[in-house]
FIMI-851473 format. One line per field, with one value per residue: residue number from 1; residue in one letter; z negated, x, y of N, C-alpha, C in turn. Coordinates in nm, 4 decimals, always signed. Atoms other than C-alpha are relative to their C-alpha. Layout:
i (NUM, ...) .
aa (A, ...) .
n.c3 (Z, ...) .
n.c1 (X, ...) .
n.c2 (Y, ...) .
ca.c3 (Z, ...) .
ca.c1 (X, ...) .
ca.c2 (Y, ...) .
c.c3 (Z, ...) .
c.c1 (X, ...) .
c.c2 (Y, ...) .
//
This chain:
i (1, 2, 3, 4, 5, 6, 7, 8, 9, 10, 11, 12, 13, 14, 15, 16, 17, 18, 19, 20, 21, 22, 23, 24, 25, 26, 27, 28, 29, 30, 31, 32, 33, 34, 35, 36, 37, 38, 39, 40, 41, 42, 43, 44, 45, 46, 47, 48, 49, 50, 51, 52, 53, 54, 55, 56, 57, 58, 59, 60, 61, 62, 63, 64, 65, 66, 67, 68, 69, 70, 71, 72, 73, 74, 75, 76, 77, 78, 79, 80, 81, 82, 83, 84, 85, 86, 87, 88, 89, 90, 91, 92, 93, 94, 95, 96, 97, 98, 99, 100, 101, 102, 103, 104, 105, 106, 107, 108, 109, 110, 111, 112, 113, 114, 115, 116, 117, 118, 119, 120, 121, 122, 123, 124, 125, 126, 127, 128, 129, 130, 131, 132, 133, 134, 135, 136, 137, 138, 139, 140, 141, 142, 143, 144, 145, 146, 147, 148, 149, 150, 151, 152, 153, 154, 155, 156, 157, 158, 159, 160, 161, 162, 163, 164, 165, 166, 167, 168, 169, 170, 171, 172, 173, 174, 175, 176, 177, 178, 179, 180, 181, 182, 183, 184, 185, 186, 187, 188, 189) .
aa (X, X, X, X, X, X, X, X, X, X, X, X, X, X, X, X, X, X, X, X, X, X, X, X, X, X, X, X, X, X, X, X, X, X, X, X, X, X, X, X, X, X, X, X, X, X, X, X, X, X, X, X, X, X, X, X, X, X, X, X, X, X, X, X, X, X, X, X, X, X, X, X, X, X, X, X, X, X, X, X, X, X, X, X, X, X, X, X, X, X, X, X, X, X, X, X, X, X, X, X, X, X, X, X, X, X, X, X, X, X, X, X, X, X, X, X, X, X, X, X, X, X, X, X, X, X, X, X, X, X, X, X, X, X, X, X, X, X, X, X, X, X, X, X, X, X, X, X, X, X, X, X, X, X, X, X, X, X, X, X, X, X, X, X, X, X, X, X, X, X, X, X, X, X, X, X, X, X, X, X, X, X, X, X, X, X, X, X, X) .
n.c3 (+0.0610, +0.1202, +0.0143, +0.0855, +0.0307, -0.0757, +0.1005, -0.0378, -0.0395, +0.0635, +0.1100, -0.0305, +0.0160, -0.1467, -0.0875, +0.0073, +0.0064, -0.1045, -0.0161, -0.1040, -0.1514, -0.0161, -0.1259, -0.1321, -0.1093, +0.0819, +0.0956, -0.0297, -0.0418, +0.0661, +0.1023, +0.0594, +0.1666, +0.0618, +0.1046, +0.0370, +0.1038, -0.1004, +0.0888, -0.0152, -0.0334, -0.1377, -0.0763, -0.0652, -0.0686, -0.1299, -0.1079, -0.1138, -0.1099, -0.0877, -0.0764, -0.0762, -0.1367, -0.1467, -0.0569, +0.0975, +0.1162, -0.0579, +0.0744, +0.1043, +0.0436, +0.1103, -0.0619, +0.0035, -0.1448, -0.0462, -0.0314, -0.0611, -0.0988, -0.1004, +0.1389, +0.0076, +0.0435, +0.1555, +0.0460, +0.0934, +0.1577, +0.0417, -0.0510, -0.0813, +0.0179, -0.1532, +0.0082, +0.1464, +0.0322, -0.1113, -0.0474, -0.1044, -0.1491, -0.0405, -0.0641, +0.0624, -0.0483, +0.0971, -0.0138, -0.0637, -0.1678, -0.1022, +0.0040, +0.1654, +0.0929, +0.1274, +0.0131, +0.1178, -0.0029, +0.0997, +0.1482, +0.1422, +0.1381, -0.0466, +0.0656, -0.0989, -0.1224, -0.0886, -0.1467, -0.1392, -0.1146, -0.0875, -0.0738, -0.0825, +0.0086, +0.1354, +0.0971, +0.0688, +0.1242, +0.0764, +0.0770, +0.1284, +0.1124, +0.1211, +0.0922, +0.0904, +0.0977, +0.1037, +0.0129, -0.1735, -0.1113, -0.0911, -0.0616, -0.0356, -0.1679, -0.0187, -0.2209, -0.0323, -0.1192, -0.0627, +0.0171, +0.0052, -0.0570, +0.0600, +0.1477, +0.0592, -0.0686, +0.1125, +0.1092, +0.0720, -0.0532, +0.0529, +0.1245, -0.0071, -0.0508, +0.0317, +0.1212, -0.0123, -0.0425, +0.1165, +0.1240, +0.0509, +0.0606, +0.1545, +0.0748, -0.0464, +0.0952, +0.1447, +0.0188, -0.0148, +0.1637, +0.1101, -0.0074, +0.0447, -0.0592, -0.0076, +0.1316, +0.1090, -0.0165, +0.0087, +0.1554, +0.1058, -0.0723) .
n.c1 (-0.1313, -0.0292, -0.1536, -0.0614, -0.1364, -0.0478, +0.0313, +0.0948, +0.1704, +0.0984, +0.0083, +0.0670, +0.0975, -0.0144, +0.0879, +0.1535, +0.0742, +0.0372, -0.1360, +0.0116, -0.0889, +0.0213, +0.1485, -0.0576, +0.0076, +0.0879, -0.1355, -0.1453, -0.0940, -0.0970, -0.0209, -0.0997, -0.0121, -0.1427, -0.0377, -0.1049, -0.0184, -0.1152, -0.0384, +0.0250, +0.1335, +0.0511, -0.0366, -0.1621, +0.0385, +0.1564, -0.0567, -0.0682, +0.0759, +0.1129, -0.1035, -0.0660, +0.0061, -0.0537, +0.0828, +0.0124, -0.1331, -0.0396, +0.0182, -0.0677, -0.0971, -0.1258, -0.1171, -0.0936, +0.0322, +0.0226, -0.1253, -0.0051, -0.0010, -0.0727, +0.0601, +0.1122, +0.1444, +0.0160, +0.0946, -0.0664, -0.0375, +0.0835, +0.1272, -0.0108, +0.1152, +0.0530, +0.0819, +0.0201, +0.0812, +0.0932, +0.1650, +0.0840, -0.0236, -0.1271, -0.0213, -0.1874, -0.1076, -0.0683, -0.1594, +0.0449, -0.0162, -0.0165, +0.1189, +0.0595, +0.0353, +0.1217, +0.0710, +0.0428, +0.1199, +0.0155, -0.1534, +0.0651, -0.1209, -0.1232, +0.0213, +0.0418, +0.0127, -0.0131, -0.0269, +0.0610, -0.0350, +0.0296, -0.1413, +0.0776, +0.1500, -0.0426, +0.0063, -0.1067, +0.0305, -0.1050, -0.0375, -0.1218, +0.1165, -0.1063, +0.0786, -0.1253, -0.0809, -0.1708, -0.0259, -0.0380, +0.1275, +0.0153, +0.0181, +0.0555, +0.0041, +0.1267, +0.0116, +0.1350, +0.0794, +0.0908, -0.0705, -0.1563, -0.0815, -0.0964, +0.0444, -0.1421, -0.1226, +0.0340, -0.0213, -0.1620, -0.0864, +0.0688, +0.0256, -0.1529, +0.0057, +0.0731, -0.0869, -0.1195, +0.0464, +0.0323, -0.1352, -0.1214, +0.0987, +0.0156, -0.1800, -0.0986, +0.1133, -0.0608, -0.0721, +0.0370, +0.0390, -0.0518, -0.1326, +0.0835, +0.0834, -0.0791, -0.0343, -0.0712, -0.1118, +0.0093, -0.0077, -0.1534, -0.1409) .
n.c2 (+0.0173, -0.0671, -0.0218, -0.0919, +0.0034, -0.1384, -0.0952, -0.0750, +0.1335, -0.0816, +0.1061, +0.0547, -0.0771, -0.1191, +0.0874, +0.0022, -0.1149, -0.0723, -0.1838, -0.0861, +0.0635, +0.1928, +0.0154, +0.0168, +0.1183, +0.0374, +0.0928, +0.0226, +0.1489, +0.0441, -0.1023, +0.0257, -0.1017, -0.0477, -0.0610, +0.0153, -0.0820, -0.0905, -0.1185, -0.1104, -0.0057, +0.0294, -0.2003, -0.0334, +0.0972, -0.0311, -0.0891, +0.0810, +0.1123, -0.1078, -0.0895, +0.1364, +0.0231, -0.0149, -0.0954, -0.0740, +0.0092, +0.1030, +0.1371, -0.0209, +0.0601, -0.0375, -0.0375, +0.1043, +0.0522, -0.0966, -0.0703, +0.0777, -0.0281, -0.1741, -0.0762, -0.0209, +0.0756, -0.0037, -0.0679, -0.0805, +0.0459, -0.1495, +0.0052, -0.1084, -0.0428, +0.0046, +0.0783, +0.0547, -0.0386, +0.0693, -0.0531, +0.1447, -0.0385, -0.0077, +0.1348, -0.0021, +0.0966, +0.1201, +0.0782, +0.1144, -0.0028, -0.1681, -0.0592, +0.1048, -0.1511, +0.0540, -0.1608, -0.0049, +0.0442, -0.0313, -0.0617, -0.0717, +0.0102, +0.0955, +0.1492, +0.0517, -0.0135, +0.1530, -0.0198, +0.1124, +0.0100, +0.1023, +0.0163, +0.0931, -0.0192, +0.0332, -0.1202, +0.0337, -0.0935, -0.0050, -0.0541, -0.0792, -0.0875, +0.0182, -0.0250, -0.0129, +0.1419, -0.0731, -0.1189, -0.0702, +0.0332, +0.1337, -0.0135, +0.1191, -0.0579, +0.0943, +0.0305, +0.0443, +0.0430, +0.0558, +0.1178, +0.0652, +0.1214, +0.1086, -0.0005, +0.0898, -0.0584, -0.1430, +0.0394, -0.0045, -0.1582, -0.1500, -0.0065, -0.0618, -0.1498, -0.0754, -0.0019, -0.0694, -0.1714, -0.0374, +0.0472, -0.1465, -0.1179, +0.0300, +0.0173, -0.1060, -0.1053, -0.0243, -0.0461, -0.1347, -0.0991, -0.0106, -0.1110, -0.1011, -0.0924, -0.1737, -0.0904, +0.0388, -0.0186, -0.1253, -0.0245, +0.0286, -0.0843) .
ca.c3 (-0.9853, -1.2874, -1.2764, -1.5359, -1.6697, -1.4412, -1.7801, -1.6253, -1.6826, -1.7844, -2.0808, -2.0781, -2.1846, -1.9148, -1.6781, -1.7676, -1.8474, -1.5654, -1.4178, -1.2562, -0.8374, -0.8905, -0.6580, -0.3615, -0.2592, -0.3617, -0.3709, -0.3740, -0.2723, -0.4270, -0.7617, -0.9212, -1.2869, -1.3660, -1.6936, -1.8934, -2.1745, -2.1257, -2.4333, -2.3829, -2.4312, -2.1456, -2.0620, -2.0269, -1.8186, -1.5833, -1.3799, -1.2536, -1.1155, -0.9629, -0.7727, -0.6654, -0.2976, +0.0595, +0.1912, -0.1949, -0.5121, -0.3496, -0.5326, -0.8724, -0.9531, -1.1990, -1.1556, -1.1264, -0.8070, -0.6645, -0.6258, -0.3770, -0.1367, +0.1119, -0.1059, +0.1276, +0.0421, -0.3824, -0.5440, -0.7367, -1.0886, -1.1233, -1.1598, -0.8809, -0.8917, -0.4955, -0.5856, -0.8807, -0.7577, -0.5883, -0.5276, -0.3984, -0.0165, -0.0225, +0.2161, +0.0929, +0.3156, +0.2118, +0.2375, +0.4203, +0.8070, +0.9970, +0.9997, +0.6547, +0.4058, +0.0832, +0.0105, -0.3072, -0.4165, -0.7791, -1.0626, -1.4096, -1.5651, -1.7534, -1.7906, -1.4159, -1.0336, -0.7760, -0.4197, -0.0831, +0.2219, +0.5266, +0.6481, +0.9687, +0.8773, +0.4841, +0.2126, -0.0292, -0.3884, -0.6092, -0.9457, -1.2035, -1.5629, -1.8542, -2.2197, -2.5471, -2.7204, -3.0448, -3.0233, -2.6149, -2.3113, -2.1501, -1.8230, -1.6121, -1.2037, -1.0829, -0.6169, -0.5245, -0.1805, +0.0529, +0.2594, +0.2504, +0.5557, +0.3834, +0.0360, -0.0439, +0.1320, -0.1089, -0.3849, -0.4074, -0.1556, -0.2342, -0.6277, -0.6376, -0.4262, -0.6174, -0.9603, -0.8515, -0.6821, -1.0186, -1.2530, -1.0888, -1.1013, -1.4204, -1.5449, -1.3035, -1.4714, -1.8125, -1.7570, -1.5922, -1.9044, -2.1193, -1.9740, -2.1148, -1.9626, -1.7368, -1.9903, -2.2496, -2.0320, -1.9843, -2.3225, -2.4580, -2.1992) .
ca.c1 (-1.1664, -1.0315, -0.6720, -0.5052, -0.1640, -0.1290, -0.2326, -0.4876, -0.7810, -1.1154, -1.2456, -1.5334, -1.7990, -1.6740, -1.7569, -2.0956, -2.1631, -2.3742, -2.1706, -2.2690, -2.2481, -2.3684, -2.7055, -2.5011, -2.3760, -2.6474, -2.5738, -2.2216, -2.0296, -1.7391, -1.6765, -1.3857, -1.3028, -0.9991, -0.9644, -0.6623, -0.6101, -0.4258, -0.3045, -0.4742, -0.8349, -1.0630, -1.0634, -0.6785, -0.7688, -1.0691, -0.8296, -0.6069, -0.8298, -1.0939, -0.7575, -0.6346, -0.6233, -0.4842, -0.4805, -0.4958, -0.2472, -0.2006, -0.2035, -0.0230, +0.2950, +0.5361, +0.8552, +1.0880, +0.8863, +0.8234, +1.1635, +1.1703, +0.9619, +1.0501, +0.9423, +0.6593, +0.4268, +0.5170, +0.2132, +0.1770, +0.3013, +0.0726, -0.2537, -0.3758, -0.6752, -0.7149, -0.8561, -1.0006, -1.3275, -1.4855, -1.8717, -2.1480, -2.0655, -1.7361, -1.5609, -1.1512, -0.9214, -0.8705, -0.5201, -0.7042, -0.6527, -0.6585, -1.0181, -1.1155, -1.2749, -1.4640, -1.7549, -1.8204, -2.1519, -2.1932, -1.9608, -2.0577, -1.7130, -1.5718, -1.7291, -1.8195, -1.7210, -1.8208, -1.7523, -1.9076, -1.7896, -1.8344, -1.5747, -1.7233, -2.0861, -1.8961, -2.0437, -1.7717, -1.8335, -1.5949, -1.6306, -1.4293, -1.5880, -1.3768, -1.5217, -1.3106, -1.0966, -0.8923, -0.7350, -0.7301, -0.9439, -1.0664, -1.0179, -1.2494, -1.2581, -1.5292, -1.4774, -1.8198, -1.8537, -2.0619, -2.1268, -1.7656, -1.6925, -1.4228, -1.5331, -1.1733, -0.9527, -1.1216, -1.0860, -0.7378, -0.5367, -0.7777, -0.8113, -0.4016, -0.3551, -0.6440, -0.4334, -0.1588, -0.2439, -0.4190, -0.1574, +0.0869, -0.1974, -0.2098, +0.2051, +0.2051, -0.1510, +0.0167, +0.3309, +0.1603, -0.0585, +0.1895, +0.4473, +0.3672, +0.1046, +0.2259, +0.1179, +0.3193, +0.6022, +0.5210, +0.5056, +0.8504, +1.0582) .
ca.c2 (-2.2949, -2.1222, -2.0126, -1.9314, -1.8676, -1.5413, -1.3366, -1.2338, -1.4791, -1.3550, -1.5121, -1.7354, -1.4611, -1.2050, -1.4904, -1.5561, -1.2104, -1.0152, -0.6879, -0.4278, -0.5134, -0.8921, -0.8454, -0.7263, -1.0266, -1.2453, -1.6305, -1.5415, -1.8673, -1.7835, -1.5522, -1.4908, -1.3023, -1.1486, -0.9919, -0.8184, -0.5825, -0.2542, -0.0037, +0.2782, +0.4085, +0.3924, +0.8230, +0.7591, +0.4304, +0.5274, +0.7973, +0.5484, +0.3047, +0.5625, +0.6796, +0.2791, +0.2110, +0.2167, +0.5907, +0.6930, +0.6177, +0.2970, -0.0790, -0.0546, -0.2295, -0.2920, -0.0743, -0.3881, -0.4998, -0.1444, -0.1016, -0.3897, -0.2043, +0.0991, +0.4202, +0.4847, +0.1951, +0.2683, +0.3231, +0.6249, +0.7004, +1.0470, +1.0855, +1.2992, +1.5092, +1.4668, +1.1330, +1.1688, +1.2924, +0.9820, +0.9570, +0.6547, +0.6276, +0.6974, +0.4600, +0.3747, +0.1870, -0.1687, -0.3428, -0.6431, -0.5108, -0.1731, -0.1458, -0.3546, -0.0445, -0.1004, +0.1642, +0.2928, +0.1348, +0.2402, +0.4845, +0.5099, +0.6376, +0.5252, +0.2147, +0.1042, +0.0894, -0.1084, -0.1593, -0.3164, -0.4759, -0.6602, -0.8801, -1.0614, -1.2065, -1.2453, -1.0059, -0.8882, -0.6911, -0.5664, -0.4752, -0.2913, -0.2461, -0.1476, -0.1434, -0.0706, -0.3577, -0.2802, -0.0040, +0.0011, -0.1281, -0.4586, -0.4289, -0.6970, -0.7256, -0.9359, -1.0307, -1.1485, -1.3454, -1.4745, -1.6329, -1.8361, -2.0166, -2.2253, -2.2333, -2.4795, -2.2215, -1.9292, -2.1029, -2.2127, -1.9294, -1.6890, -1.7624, -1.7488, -1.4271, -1.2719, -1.3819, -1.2474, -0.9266, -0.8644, -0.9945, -0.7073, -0.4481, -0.5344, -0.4748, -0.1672, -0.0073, -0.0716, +0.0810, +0.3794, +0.4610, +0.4059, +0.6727, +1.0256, +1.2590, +1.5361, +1.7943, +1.5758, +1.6094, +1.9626, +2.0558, +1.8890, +2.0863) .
c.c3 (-0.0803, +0.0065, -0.1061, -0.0136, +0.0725, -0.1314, +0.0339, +0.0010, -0.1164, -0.1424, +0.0398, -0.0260, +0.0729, +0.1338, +0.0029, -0.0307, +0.1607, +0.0181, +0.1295, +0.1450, -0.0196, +0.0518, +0.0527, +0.0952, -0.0783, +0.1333, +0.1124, -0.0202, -0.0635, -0.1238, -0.0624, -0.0644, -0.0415, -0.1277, -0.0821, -0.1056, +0.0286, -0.1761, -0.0250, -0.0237, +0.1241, +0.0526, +0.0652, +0.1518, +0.1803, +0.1416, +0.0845, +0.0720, +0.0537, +0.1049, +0.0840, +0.1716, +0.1012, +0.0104, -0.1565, -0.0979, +0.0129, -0.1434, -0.1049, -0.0163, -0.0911, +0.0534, +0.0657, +0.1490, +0.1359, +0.0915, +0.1257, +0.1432, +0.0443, -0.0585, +0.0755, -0.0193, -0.1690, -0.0305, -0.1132, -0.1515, -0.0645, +0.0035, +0.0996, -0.0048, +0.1460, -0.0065, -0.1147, +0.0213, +0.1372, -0.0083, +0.0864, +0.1559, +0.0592, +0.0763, -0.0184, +0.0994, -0.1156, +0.0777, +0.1143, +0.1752, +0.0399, -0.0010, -0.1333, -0.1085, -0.1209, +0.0037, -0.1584, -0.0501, -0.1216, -0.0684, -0.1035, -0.0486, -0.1463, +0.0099, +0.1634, +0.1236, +0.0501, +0.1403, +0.0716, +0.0725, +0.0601, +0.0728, +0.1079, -0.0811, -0.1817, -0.0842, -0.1100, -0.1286, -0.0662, -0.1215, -0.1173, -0.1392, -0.0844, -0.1131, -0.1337, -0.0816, -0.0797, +0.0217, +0.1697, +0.0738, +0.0720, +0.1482, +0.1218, +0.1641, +0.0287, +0.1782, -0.0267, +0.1774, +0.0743, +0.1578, +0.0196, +0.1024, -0.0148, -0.1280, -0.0734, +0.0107, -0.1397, -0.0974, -0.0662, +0.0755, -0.0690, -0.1862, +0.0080, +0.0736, -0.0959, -0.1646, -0.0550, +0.0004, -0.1381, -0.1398, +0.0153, -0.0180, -0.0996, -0.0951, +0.0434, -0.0914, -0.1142, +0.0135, -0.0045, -0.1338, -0.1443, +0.0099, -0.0723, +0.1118, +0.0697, -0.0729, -0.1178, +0.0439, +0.0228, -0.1095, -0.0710, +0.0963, -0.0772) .
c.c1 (+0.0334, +0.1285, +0.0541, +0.1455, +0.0723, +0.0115, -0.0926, -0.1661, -0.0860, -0.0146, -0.1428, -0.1445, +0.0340, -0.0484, -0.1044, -0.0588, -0.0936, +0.0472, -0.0436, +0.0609, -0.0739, -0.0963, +0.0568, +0.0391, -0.1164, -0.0741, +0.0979, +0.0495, +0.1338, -0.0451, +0.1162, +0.0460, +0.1009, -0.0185, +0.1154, -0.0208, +0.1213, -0.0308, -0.0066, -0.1879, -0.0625, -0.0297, +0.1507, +0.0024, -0.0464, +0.1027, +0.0579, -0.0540, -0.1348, +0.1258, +0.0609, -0.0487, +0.0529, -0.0369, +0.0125, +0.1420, +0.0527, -0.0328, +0.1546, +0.1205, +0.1252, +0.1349, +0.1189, -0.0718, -0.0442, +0.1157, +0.0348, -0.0775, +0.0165, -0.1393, -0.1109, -0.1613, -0.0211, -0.1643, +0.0290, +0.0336, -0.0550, -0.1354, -0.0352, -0.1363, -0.0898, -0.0936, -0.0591, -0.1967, -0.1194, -0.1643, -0.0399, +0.0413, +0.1191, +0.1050, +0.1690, +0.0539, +0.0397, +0.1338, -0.0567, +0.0321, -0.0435, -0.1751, -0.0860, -0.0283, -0.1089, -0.1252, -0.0899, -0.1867, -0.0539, +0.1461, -0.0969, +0.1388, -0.0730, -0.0237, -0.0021, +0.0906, +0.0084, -0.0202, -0.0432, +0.0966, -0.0587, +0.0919, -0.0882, -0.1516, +0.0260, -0.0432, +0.0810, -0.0499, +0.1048, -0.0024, +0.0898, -0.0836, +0.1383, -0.1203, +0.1497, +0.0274, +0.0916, +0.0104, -0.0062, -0.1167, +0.0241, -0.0065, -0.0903, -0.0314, -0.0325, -0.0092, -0.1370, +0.0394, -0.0652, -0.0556, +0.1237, -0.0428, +0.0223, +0.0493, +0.2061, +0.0815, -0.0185, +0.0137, +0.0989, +0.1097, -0.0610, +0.0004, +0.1640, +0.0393, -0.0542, +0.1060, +0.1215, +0.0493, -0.0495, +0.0883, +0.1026, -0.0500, -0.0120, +0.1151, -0.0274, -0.0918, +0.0458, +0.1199, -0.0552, -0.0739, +0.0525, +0.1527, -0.0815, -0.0618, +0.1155, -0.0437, +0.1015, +0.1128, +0.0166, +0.0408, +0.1398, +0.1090, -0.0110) .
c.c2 (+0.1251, +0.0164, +0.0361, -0.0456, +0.1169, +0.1626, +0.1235, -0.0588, +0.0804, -0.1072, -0.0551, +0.1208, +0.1012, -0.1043, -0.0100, +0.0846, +0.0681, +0.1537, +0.0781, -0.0372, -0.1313, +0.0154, +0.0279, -0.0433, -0.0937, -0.1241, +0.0693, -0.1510, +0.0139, +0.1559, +0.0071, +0.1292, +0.0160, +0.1112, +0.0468, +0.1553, +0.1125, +0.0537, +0.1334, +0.0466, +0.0122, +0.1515, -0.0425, -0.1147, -0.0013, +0.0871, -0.1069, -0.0842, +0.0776, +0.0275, -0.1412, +0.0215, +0.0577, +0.1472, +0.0676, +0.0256, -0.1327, -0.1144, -0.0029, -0.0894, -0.0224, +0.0584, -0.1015, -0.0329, +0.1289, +0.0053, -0.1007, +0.0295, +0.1396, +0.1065, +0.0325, -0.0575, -0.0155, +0.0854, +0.1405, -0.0052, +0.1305, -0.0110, +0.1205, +0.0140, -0.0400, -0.1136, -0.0485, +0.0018, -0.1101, -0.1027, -0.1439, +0.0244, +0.0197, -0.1563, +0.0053, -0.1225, -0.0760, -0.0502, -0.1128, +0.0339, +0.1566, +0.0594, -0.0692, +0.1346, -0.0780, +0.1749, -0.0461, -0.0334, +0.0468, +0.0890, +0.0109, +0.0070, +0.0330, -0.1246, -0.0960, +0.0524, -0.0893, +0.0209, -0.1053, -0.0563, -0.0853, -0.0536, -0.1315, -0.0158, -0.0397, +0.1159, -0.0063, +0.1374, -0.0483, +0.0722, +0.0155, +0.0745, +0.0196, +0.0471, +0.0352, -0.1711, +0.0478, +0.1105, +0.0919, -0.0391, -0.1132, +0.0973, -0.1266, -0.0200, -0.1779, +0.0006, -0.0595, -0.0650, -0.0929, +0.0471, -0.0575, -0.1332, -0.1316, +0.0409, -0.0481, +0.1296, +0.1080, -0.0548, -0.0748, +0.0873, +0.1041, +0.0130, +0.0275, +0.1423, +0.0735, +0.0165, +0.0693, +0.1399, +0.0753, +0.0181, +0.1791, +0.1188, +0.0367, +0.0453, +0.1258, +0.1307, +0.0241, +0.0966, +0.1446, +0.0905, +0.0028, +0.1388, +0.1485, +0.1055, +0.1066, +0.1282, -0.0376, +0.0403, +0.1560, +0.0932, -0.0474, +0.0714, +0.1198) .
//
């Protein structure tokens, strides 16, 4: 299943493209391609999503829905060097449950990262490519798993969630690289 209308749907040649991560799970039973365009080149790009996750700069959101939860689960709105500098092996708290972790499996900035897991006897890959578009950057995020249980369940909860979750990733990443740099703001005081 194909979702769209979240403004976040891949296009048909990011689908059938092959992406860094796709042997990891390998057949994946389910797949699912989120794609979205951001306003920024991919240097300004790459920081913030090397820095995403539980434990880190947290899961991005548009200010309008931020404000809705208690200020210590807001993701950040800085880039922070603390997590800027992350490496194959590295294991990141996932959102999914208390002991649920992805581990870094590949980086090529800016263009690549991709992440493992194991959820029960389910293998789970996650990548994140960006390339340039226009004047800014595709962004493209590729779930991998297998095997799936309950193929139905993953493919209409899980394809909606995933749409979603992405969609506001998507509003909160834009805003963020569109505010000005802290040197910018440095510099005009």
């Amino acid at each position: 299943m194909i979702l769209t209308g979240a403004g976040v749907d891949a296009t048909v040649p990011e689908i059938w493209s092959a992406r860094p991560g796709d042997g990891i799970v390998e057949p994946a039973d389910v797949v699912m391609d989120r794609g979205f365009d951001v306003r920024a080149a991919l240097e300004a790009v790459w920081p913030w999503l090397v820095q995403l996750g539980k434990g880190r700069a947290g899961w991005y959101l548009p200010r309008r829905l931020e404000r809705l939860l208690p200020h210590g689960n807001r993701a950040a709105r800085l880039i922070d060097p603390r997590w800027q500098a992350l490496a194959v092996g590295d294991v990141i708290p996932d959102y999914g449950g208390r002991d649920e972790t992805f581990t870094v499996a590949s980086i090529d900035p800016p263009s690549s990262l991709v992440y493992r897991s194991t959820r029960g006897r389910m293998g789970v890959s996650w990548a994140i490519t960006l390339r340039p578009s226009g004047s800014g950057s595709r962004v493209h995020l590729r779930l991998r798993l297998g095997p799936v249980r309950r193929r139905w369940l993953a493919t209409t909860v899980g394809e909606l969630f995933d749409a979603l979750t992405i969609a506001g990733m998507a509003a909160g990443l834009a805003e963020r690289v569109a505010q000005p740099s802290d040197a910018a703001r440095r510099n005009a005081r």
